[in-house]
C-alpha positions as CSV (number, residue, x, y, z in Angstrom):
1,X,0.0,0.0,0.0
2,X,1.6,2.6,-1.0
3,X,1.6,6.0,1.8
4,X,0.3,8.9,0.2
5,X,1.5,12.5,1.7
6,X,-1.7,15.3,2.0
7,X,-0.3,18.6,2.8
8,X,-3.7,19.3,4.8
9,X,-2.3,23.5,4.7
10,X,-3.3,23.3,1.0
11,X,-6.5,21.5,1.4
12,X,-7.8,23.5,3.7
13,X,-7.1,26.4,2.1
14,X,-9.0,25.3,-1.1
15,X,-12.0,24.7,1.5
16,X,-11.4,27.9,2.9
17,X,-11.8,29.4,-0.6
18,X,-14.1,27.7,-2.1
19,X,-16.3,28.2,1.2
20,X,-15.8,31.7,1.1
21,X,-16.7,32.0,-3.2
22,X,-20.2,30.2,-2.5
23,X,-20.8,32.9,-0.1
24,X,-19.7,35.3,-2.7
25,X,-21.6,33.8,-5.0
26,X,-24.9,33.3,-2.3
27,X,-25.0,37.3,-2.2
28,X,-25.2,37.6,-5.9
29,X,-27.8,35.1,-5.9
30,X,-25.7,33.4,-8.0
31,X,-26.2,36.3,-11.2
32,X,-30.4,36.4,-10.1
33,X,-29.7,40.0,-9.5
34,X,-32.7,41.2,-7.8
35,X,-34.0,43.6,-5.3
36,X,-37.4,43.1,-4.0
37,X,-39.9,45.9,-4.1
38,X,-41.0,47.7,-1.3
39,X,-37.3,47.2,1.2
40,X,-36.9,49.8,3.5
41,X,-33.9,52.0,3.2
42,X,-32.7,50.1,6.7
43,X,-32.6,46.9,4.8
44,X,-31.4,48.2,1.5
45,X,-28.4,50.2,3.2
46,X,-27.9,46.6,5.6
47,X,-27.4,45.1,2.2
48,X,-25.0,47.2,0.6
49,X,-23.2,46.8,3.4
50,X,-22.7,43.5,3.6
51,X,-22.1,43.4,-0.1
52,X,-19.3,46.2,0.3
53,X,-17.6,43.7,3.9
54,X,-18.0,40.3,2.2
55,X,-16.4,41.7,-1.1
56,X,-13.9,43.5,0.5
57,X,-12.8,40.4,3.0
58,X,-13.2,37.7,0.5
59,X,-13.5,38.8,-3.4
60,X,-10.4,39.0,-4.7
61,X,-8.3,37.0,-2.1
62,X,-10.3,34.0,-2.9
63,X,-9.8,33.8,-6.2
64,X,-6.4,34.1,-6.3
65,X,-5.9,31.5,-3.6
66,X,-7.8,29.3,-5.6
67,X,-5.8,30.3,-8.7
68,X,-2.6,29.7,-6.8
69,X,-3.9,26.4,-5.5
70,X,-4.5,25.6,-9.0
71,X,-0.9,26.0,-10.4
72,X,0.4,24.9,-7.0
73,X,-1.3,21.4,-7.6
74,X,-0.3,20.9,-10.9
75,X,3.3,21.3,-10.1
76,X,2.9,18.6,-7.2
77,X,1.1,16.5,-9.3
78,X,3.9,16.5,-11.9
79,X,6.7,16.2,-9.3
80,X,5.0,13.3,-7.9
81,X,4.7,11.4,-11.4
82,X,8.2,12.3,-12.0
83,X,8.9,10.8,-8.8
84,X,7.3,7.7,-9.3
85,X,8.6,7.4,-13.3
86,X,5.0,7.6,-14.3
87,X,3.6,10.2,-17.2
88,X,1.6,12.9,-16.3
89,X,0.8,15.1,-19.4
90,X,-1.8,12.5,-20.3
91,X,-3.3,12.1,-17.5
92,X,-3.4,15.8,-16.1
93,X,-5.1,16.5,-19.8
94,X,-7.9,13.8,-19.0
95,X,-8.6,15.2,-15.9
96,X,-8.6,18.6,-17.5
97,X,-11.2,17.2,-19.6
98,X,-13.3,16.1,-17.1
99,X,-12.9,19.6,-15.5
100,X,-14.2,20.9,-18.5
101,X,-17.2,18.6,-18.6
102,X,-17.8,20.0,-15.5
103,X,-17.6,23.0,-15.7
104,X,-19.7,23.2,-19.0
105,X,-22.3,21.5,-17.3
106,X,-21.9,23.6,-14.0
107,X,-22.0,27.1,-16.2
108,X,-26.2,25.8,-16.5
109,X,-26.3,27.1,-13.1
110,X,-23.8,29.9,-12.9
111,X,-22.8,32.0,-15.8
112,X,-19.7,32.9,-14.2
113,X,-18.1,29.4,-13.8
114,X,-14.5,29.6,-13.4
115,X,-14.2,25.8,-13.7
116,X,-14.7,25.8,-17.4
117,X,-11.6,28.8,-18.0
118,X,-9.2,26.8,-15.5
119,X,-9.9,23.8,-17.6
120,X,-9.0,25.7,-20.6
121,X,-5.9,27.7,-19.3
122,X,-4.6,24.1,-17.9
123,X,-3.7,22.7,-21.2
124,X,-1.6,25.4,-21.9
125,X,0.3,24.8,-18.5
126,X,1.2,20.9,-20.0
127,X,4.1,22.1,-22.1
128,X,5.7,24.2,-18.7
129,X,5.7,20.9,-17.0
130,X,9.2,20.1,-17.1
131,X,10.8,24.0,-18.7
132,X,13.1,25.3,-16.2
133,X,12.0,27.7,-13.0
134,X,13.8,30.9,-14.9
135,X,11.7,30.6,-17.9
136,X,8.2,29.9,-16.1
137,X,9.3,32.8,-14.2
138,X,9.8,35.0,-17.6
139,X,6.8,33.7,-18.4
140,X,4.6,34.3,-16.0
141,X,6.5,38.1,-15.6
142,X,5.2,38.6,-19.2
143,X,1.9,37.6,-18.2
144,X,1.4,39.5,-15.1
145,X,2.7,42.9,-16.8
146,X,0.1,42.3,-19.0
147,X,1.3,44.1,-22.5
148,X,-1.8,44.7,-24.5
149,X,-3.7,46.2,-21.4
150,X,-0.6,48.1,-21.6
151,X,-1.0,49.3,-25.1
152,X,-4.7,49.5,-24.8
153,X,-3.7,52.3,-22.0
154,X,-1.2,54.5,-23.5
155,X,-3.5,54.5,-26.4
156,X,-5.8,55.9,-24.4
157,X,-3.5,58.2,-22.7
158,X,-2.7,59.6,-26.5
159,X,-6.5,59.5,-27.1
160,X,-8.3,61.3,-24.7
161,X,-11.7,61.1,-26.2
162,X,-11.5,57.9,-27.5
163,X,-13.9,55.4,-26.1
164,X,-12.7,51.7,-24.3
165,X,-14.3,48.4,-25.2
166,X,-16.0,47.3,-22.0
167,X,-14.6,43.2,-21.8
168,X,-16.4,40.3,-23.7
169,X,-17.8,38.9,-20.3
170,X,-19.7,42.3,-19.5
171,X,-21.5,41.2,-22.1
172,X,-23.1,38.3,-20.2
173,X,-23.0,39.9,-16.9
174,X,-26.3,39.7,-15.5
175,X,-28.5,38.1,-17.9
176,X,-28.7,34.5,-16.3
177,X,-32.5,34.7,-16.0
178,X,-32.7,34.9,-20.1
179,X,-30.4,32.4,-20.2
180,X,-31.7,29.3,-18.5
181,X,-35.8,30.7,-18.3
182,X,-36.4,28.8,-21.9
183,X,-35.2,26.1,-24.3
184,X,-33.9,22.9,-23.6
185,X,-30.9,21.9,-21.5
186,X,-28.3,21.8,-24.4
187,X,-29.4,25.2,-25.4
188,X,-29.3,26.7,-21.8
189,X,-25.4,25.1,-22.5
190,X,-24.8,26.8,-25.4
């Protein structure tokens, strides 16, 4: 039997964010924005502001713990197979796979399913399984400075008047009762 090693730190933070994005997630009403008629100013201020502490305590450090987790189990996944002589591009993509049947099917519920993206951005993490630490790291520096944002920017800077795109997913933001209030289950996927 062979004596498997948990790092329960890591596990309990993915509980801990996970946790703490289904309560982001309960707030929103998971994207059934709605505001009964008729609050009183009381309960309408009461929510903003536990909108306003939730976000502010949770939002964006849960994500990125849950991002981090994400990259941080892939590379002891790998090491582990590297370890043990045993391939792992193959079967990191098949369970990629099955995190994007997932996810596809979880975004029925929740328009803003992460699942589905990590899925996607994980196959493109397969060839940086075995590249050295300097050139993940010059890598991931080129990703986090983020050059077209960059560009998009300055050309702003030049252009004062000239209007920004709002992003693709504002698009969708919002609009999960039209989604999933008609049509059939494969069209409620699509």
């Amino acid at each position: 039997m062979e004596n498997k090693m948990r790092l329960h730190v890591v596990d309990a933070l993915r509980g801990f964010a996970i946790v703490s994005i289904m309560l982001l997630h309960n707030i929103e009403h998971f994207d059934f924005y709605f505001e009964p008629a008729g609050l009183p100013q009381w309960m309408q201020t009461l929510d903003g502001v536990i909108w306003d502490t939730l976000f502010f305590l949770f939002g964006g450090k849960s994500y990125a713990i849950f991002a981090f987790l994400f990259g941080l189990t892939f590379y002891i996944q790998s090491n582990n197979s590297y370890k043990r002589g045993k391939p792992f591009k193959t079967r990191f993509a098949w369970r990629l796979l099955l995190l994007l049947g997932f996810g596809i099917i979880n975004s029925a519920f929740y328009q803003g399913d992460i699942l589905f993206i990590y899925a996607l951005i994980g196959f493109f993490m397969i060839p940086f399984e075995r590249v050295s630490n300097r050139w993940v790291f010059v890598v991931a520096l080129l990703l986090m400075l983020q050059p077209y944002e960059w560009i998009k920017l300055i050309a702003g800077i030049q252009n004062p008047g000239m209007t920004m795109a709002d992003p693709v997913s504002w698009t969708f933001f919002g609009k999960m009762g039209e989604y999933i209030t008609g049509g059939s289950f494969i069209e409620v996927l699509a």
